[in-house]
Chimera marker file (.cmm) of the C-alpha trace (Angstrom):
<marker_set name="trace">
<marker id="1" x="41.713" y="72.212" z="113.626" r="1" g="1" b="0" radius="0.5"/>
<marker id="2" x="45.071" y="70.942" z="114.387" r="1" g="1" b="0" radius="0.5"/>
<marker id="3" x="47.258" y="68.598" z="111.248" r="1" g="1" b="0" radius="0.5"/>
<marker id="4" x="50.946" y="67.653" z="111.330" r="1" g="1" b="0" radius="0.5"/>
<marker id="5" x="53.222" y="68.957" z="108.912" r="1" g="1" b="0" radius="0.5"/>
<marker id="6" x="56.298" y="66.722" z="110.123" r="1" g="1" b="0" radius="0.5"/>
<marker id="7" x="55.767" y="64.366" z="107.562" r="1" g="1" b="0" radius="0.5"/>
<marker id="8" x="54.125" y="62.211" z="109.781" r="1" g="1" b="0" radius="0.5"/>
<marker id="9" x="50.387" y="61.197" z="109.956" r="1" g="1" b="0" radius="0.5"/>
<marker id="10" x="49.703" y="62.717" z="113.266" r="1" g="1" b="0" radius="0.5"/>
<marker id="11" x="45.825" y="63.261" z="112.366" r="1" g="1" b="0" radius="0.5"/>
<marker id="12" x="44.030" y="66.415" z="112.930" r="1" g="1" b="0" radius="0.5"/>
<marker id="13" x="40.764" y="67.422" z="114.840" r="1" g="1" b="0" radius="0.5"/>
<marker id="14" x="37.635" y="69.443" z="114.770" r="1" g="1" b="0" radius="0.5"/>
<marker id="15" x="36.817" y="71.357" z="118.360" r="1" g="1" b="0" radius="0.5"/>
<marker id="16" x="33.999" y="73.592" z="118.797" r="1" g="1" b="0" radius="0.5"/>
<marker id="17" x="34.179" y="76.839" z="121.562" r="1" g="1" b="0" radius="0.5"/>
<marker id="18" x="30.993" y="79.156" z="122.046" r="1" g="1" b="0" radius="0.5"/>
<marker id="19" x="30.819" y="81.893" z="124.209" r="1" g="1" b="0" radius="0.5"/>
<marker id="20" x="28.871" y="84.807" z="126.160" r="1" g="1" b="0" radius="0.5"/>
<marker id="21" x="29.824" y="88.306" z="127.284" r="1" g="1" b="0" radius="0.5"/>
<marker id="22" x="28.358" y="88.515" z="130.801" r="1" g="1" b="0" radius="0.5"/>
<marker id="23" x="29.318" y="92.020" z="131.537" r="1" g="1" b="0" radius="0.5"/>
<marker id="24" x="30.909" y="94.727" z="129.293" r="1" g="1" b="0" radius="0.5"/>
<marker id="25" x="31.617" y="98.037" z="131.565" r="1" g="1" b="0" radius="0.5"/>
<marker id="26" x="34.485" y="99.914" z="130.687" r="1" g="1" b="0" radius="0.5"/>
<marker id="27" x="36.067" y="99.113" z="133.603" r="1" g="1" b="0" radius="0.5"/>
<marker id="28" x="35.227" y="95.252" z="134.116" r="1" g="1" b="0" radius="0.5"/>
<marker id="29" x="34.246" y="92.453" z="131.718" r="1" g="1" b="0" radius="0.5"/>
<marker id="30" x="33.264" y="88.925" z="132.407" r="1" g="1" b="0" radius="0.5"/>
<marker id="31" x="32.550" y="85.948" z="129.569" r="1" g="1" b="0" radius="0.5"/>
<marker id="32" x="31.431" y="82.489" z="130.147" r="1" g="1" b="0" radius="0.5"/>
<marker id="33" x="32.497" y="80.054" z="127.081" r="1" g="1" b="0" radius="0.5"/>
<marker id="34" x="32.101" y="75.990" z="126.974" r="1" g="1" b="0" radius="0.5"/>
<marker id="35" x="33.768" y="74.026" z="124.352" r="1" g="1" b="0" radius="0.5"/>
<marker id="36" x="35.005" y="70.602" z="123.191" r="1" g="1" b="0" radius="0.5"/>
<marker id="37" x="38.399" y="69.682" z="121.963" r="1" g="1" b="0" radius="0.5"/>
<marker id="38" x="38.310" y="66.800" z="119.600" r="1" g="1" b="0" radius="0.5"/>
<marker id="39" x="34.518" y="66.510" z="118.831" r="1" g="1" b="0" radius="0.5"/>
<marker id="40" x="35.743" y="64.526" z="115.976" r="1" g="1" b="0" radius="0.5"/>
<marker id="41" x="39.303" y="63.134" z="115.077" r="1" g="1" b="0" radius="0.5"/>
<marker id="42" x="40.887" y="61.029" z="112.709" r="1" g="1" b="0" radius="0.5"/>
<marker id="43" x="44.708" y="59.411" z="112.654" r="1" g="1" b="0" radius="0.5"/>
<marker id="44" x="47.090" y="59.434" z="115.483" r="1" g="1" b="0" radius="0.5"/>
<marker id="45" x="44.898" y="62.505" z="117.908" r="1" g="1" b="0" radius="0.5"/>
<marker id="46" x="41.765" y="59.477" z="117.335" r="1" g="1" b="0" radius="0.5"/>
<marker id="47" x="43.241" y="57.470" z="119.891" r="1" g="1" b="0" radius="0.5"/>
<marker id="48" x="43.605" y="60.509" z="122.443" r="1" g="1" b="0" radius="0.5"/>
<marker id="49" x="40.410" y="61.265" z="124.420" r="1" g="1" b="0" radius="0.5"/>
<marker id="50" x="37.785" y="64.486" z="123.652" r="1" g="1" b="0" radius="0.5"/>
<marker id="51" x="38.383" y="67.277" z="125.783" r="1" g="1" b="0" radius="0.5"/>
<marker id="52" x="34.859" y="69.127" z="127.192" r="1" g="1" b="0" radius="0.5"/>
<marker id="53" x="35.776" y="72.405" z="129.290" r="1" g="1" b="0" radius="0.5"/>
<marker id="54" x="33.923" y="75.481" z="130.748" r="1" g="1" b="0" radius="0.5"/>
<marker id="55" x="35.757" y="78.893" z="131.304" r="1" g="1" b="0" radius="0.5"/>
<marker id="56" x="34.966" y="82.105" z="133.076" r="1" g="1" b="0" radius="0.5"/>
<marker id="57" x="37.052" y="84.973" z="132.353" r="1" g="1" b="0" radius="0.5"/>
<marker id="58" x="37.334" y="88.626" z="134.055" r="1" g="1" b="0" radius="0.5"/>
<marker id="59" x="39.123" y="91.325" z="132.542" r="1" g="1" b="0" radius="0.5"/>
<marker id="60" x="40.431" y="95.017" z="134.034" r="1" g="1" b="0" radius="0.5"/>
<marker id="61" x="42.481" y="97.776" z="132.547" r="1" g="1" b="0" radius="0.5"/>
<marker id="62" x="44.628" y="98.624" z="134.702" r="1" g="1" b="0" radius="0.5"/>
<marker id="63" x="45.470" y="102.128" z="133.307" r="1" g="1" b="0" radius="0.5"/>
<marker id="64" x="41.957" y="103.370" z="132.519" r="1" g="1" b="0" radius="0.5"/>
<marker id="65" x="42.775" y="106.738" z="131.931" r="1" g="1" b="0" radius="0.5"/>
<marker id="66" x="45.442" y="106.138" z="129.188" r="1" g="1" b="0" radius="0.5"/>
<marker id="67" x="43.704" y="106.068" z="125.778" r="1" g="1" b="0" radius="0.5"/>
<marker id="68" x="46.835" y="104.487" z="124.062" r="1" g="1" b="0" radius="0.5"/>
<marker id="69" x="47.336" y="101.315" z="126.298" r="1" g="1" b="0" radius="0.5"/>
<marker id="70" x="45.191" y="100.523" z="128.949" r="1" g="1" b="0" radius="0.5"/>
<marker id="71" x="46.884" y="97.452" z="129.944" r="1" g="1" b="0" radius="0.5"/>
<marker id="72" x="44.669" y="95.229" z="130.838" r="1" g="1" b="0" radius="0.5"/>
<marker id="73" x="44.602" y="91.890" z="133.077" r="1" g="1" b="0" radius="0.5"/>
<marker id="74" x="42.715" y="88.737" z="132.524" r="1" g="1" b="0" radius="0.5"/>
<marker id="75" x="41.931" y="86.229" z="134.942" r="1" g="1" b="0" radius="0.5"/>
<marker id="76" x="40.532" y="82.844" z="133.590" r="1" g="1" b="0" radius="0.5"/>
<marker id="77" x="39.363" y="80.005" z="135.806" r="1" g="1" b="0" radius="0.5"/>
<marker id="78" x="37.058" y="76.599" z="134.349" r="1" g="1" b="0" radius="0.5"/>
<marker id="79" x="37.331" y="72.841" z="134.134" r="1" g="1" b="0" radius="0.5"/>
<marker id="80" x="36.929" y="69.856" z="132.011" r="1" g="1" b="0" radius="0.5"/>
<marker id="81" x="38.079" y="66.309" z="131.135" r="1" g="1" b="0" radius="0.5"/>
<marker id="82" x="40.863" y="65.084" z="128.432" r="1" g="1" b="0" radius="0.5"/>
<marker id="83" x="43.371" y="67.232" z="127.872" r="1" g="1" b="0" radius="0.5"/>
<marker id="84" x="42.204" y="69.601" z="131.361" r="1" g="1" b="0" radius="0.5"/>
<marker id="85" x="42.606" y="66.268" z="133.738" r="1" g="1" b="0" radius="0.5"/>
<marker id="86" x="44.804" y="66.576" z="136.666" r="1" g="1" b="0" radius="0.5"/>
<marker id="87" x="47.026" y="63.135" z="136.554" r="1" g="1" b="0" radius="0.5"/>
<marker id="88" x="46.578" y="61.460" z="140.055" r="1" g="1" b="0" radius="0.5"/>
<marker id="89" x="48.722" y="58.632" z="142.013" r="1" g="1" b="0" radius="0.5"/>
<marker id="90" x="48.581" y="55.892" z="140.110" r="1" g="1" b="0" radius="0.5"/>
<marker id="91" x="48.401" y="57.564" z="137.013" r="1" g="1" b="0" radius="0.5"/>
<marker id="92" x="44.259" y="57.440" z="136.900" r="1" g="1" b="0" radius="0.5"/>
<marker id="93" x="42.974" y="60.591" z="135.491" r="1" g="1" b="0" radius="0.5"/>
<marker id="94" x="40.225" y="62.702" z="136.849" r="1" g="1" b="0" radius="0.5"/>
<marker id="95" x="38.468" y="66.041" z="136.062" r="1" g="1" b="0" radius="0.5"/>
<marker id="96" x="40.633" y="68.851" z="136.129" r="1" g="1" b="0" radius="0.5"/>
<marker id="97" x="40.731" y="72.789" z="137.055" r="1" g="1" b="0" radius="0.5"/>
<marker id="98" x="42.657" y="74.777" z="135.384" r="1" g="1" b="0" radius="0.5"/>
<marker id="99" x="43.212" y="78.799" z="135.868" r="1" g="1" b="0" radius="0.5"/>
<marker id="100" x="45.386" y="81.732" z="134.125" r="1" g="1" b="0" radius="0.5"/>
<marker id="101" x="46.350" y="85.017" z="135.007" r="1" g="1" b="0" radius="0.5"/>
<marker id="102" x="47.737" y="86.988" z="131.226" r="1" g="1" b="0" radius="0.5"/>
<marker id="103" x="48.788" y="91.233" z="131.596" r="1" g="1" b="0" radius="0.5"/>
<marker id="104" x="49.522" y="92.938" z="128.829" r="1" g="1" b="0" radius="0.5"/>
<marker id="105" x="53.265" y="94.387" z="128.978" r="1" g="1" b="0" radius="0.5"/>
<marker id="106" x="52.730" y="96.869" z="126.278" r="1" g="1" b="0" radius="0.5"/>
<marker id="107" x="51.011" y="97.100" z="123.379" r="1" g="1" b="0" radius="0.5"/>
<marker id="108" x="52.437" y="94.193" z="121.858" r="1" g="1" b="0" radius="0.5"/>
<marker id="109" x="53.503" y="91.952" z="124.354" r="1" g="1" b="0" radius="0.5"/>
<marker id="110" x="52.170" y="89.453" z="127.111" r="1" g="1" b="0" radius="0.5"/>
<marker id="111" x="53.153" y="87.940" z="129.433" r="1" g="1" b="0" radius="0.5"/>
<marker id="112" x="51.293" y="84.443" z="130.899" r="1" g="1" b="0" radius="0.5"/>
<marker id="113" x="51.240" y="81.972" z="133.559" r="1" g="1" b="0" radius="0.5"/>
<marker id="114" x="48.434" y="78.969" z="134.446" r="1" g="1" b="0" radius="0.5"/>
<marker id="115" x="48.214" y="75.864" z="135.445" r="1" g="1" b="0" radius="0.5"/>
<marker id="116" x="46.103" y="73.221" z="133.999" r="1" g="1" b="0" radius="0.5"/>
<marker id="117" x="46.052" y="70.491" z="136.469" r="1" g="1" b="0" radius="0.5"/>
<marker id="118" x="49.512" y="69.162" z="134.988" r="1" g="1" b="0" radius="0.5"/>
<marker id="119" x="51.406" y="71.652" z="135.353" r="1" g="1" b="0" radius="0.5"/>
<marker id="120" x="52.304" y="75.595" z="135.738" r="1" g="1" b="0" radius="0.5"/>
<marker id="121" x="52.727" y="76.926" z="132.238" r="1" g="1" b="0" radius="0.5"/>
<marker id="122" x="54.362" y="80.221" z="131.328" r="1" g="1" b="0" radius="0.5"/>
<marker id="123" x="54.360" y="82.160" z="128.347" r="1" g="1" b="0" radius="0.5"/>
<marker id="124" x="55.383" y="85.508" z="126.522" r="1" g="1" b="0" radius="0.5"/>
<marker id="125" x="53.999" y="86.265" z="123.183" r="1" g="1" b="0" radius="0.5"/>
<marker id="126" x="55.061" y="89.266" z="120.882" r="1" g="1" b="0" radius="0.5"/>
<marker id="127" x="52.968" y="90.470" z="117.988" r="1" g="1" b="0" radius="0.5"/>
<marker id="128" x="56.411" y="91.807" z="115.666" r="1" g="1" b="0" radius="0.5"/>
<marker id="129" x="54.105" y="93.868" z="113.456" r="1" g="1" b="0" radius="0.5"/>
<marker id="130" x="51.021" y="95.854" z="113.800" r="1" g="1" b="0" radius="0.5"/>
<marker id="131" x="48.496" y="94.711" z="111.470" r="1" g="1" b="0" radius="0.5"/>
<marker id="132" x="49.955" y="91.458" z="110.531" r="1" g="1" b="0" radius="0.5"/>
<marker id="133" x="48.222" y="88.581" z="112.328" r="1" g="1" b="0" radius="0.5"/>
<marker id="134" x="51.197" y="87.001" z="113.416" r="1" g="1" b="0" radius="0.5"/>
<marker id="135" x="52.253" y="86.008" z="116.696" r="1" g="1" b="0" radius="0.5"/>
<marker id="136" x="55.607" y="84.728" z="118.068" r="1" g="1" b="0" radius="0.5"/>
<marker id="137" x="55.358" y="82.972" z="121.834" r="1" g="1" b="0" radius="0.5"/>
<marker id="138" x="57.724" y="81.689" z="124.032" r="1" g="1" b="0" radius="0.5"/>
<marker id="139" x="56.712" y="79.233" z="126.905" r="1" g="1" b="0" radius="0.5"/>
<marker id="140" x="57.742" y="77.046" z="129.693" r="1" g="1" b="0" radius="0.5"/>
<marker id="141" x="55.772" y="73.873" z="129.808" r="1" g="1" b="0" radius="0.5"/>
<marker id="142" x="55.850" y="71.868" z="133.320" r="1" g="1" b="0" radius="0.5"/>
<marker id="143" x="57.885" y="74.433" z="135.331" r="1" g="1" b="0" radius="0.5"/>
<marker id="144" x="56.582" y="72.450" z="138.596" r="1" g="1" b="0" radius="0.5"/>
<marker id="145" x="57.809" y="69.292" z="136.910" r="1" g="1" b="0" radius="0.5"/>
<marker id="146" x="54.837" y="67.604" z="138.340" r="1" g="1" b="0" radius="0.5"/>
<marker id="147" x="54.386" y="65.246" z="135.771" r="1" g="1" b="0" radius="0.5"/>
<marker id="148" x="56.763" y="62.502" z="134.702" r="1" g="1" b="0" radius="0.5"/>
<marker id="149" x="56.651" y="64.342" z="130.797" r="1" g="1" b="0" radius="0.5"/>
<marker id="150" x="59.259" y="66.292" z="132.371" r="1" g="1" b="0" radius="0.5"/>
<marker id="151" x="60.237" y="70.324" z="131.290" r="1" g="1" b="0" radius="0.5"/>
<marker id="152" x="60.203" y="71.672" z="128.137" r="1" g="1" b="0" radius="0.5"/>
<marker id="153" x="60.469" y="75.371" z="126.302" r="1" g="1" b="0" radius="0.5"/>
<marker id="154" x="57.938" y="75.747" z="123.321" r="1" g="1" b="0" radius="0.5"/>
<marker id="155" x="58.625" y="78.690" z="120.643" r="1" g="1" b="0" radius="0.5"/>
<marker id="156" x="55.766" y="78.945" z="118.227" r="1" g="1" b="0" radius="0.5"/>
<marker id="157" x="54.835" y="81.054" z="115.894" r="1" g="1" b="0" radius="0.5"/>
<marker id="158" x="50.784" y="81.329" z="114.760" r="1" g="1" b="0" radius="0.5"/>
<marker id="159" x="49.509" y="83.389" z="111.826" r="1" g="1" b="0" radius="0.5"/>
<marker id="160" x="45.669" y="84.057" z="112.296" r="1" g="1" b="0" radius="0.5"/>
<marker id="161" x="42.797" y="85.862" z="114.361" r="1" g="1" b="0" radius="0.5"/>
<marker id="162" x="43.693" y="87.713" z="117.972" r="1" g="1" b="0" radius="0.5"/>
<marker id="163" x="42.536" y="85.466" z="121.137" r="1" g="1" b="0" radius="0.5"/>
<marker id="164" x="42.160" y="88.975" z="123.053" r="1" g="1" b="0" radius="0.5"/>
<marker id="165" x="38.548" y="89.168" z="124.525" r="1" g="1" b="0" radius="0.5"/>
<marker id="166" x="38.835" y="91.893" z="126.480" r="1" g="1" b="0" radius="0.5"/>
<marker id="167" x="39.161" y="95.563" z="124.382" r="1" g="1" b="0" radius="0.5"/>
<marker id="168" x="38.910" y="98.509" z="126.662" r="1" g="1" b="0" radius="0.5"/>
<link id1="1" id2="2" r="1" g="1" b="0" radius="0.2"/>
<link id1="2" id2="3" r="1" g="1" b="0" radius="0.2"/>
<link id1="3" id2="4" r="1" g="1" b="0" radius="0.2"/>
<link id1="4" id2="5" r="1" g="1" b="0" radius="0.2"/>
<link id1="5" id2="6" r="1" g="1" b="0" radius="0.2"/>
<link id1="6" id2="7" r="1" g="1" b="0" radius="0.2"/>
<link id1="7" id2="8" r="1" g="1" b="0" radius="0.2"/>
<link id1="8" id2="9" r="1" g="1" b="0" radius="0.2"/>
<link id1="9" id2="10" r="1" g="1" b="0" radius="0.2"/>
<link id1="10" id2="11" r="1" g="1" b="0" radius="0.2"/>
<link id1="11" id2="12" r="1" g="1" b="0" radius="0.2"/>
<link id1="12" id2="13" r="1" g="1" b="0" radius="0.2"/>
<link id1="13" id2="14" r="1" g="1" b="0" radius="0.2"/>
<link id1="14" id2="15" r="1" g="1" b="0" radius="0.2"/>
<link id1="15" id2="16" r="1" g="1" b="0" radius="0.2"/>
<link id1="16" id2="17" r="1" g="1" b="0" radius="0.2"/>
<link id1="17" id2="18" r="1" g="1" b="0" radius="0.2"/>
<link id1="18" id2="19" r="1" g="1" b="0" radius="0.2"/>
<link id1="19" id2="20" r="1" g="1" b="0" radius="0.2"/>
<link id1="20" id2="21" r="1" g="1" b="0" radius="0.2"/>
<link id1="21" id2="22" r="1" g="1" b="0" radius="0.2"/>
<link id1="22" id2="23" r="1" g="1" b="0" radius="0.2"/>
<link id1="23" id2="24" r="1" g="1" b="0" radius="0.2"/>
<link id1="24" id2="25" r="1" g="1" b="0" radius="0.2"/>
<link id1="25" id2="26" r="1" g="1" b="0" radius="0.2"/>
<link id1="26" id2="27" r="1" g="1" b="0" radius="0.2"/>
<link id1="27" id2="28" r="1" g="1" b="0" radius="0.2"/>
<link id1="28" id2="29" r="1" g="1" b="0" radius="0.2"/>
<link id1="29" id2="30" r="1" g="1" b="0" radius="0.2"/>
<link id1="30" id2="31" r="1" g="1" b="0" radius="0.2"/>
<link id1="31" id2="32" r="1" g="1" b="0" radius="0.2"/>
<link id1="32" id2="33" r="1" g="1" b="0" radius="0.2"/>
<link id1="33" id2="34" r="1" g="1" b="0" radius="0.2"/>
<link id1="34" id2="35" r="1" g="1" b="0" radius="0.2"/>
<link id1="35" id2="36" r="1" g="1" b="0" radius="0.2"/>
<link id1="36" id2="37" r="1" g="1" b="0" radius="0.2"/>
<link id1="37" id2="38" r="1" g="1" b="0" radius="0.2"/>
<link id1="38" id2="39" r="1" g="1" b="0" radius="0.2"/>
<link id1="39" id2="40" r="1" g="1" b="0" radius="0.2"/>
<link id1="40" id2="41" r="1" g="1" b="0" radius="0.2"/>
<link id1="41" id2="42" r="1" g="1" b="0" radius="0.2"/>
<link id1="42" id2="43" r="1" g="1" b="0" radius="0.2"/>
<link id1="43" id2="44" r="1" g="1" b="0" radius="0.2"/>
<link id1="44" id2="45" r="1" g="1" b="0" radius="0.2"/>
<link id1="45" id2="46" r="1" g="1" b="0" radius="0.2"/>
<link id1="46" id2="47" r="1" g="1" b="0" radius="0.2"/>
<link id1="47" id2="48" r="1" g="1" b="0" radius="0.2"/>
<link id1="48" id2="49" r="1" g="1" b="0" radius="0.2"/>
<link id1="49" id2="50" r="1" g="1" b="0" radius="0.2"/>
<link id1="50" id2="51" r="1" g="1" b="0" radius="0.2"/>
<link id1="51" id2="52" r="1" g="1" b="0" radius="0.2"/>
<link id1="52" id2="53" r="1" g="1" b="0" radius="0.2"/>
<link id1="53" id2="54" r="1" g="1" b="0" radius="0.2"/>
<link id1="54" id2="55" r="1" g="1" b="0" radius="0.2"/>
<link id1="55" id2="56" r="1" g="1" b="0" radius="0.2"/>
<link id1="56" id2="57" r="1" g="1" b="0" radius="0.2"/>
<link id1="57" id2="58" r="1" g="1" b="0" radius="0.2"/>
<link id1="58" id2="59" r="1" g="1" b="0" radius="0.2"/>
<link id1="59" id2="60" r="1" g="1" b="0" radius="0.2"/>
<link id1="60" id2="61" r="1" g="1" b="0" radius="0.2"/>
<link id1="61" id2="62" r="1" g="1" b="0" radius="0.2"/>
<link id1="62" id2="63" r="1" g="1" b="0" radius="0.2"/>
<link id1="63" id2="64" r="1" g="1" b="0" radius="0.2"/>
<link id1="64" id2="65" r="1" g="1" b="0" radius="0.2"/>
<link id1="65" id2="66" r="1" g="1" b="0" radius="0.2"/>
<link id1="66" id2="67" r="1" g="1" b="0" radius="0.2"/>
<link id1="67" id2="68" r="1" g="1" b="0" radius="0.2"/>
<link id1="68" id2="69" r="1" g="1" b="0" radius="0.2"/>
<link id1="69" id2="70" r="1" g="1" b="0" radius="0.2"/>
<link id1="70" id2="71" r="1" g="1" b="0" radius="0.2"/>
<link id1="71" id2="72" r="1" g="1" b="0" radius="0.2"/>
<link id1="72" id2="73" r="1" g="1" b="0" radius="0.2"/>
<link id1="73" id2="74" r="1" g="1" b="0" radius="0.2"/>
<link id1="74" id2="75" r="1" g="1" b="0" radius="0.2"/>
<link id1="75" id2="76" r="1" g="1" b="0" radius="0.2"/>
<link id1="76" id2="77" r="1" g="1" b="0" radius="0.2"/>
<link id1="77" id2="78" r="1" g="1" b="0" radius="0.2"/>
<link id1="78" id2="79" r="1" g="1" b="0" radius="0.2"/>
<link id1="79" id2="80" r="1" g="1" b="0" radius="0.2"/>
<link id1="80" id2="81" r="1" g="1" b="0" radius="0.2"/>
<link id1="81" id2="82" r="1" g="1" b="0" radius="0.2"/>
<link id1="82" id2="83" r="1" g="1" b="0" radius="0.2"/>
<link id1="83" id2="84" r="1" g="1" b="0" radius="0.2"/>
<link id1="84" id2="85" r="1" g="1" b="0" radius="0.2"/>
<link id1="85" id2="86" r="1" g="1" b="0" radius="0.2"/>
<link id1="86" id2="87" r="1" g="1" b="0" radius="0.2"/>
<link id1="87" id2="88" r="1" g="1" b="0" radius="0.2"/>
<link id1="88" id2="89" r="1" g="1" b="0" radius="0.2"/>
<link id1="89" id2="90" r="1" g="1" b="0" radius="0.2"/>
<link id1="90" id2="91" r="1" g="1" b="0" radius="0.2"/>
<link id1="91" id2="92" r="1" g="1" b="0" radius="0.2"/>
<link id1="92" id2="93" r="1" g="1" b="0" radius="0.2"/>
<link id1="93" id2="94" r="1" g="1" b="0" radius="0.2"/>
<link id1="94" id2="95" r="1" g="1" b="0" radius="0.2"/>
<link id1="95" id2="96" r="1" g="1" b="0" radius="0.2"/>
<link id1="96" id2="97" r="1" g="1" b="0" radius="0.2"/>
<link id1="97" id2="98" r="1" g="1" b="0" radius="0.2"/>
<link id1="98" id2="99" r="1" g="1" b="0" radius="0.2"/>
<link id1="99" id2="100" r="1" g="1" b="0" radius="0.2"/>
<link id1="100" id2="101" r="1" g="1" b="0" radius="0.2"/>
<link id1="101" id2="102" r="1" g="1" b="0" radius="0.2"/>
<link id1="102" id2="103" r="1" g="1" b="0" radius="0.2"/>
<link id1="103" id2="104" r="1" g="1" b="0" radius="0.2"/>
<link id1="104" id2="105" r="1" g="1" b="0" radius="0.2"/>
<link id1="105" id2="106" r="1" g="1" b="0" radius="0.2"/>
<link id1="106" id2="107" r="1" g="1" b="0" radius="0.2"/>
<link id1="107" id2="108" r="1" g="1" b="0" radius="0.2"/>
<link id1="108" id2="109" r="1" g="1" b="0" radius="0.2"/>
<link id1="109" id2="110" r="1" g="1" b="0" radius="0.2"/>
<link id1="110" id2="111" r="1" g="1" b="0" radius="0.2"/>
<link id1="111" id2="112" r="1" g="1" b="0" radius="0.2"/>
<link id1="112" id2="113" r="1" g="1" b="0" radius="0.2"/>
<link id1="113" id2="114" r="1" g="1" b="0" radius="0.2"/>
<link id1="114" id2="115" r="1" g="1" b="0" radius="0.2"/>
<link id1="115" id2="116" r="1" g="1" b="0" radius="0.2"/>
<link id1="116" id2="117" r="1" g="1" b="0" radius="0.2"/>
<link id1="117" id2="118" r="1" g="1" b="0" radius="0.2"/>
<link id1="118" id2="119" r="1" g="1" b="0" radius="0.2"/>
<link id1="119" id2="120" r="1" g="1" b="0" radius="0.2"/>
<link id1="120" id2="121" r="1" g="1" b="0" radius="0.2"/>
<link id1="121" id2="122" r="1" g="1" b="0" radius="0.2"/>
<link id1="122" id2="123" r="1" g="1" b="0" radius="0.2"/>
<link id1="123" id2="124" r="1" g="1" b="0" radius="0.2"/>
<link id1="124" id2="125" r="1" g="1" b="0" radius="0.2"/>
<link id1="125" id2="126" r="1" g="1" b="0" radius="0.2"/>
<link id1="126" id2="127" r="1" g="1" b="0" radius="0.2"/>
<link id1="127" id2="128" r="1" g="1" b="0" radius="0.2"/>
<link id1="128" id2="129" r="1" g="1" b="0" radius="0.2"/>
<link id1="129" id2="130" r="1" g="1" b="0" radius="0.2"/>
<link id1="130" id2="131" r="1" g="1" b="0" radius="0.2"/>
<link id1="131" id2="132" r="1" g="1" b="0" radius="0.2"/>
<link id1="132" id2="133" r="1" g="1" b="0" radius="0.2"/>
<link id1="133" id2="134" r="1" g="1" b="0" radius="0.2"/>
<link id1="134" id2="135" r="1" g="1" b="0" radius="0.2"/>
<link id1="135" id2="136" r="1" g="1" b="0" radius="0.2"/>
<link id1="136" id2="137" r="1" g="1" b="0" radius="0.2"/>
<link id1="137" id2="138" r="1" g="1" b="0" radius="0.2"/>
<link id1="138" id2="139" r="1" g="1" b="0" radius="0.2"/>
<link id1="139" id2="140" r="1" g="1" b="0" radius="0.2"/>
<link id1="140" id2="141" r="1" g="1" b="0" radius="0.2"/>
<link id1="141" id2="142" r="1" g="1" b="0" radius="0.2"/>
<link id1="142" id2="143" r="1" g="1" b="0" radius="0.2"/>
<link id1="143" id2="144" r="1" g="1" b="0" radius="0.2"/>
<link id1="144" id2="145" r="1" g="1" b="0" radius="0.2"/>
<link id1="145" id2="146" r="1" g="1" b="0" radius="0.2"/>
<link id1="146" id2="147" r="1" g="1" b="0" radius="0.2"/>
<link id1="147" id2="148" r="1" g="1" b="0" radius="0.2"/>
<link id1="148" id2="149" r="1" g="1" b="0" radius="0.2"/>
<link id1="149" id2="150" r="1" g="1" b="0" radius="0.2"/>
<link id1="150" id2="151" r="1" g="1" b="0" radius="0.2"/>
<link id1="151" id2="152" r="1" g="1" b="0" radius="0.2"/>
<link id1="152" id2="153" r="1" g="1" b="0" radius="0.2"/>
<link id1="153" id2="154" r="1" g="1" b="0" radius="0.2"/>
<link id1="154" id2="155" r="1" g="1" b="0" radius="0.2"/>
<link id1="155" id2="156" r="1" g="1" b="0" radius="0.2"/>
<link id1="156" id2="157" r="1" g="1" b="0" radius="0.2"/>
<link id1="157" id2="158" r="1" g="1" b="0" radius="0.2"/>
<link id1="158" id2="159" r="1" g="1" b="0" radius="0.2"/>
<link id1="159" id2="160" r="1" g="1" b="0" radius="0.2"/>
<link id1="160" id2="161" r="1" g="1" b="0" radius="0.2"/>
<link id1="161" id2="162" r="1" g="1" b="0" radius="0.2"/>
<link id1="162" id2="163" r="1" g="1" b="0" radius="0.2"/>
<link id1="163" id2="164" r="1" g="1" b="0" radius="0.2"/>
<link id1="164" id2="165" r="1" g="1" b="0" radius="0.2"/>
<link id1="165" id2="166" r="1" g="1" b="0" radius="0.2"/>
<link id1="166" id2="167" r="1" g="1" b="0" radius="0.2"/>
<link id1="167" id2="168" r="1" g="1" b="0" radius="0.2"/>
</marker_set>
């Protein structure tokens, strides 16, 4: 569910995500999820279109033997429309791959990089405190500069659940 809090009426969104574990070995995993961004809108993110995407992802530690941090590495790869469409000449959209390759530093930090059809992202998030859902990110949007919305560095800061779906 997204919502401004600029003071602006920016709208929010309801998206939906559902997934399967398609192998869970303690030295491999592999999920399959689907999901929809903006199944239903209202305000400003109304106008923008819905976003249907598929995703497999494959995870490995990469010190197995090492019960403190196993390190592991995720590789994602799927596709969808909206937000996932690669921008072509002419500015026509059309469906869009996208892919990701995240390690795990140390225990609390990550580092990122992907591209989603519009770009190569990169990003390195930091979890300050153990226990406390919160999680501070860095990232480089558009490093390519492939599309005419030009560079940009993000910090953000998110308070709520782990995305990490692969434990070891």
């Amino acid at each position: 569910m997204l919502e401004s809090y600029r003071g602006q009426p920016g709208g929010g969104s309801f998206d939906v995500r559902v997934g399967r574990s398609l192998a869970d070995g303690s030295r491999f995993k592999a999920a399959v999820s689907a999901g929809w961004y903006r199944v239903a809108s209202y305000g400003a993110l109304a106008e923008e279109p819905s976003s249907p995407y598929g995703v497999l992802t494959l995870a490995w530690p990469l010190r197995p033997g090492d019960p403190a941090f196993r390190q592991t590495l995720q590789l994602n790869v799927g596709g969808g429309g909206g937000r996932f469409q690669r921008i072509d000449q002419g500015w026509l959209p059309s469906q869009g791959a996208f892919a990701s390759l995240g390690v795990e530093l140390a225990p609390n930090l990550g580092l990122s990089a992907g591209w989603v059809g519009r770009g190569v992202n990169a990003s390195l998030s930091l979890v300050p405190a153990r226990g406390v859902p919160l999680f501070v990110t860095l990232s480089g949007v558009n490093l390519d500069n492939s599309s005419n919305a030009g560079r940009a560095v993000v910090l953000s800061l998110t308070w709520g659940g782990s995305f990490r779906t692969a434990t070891f």
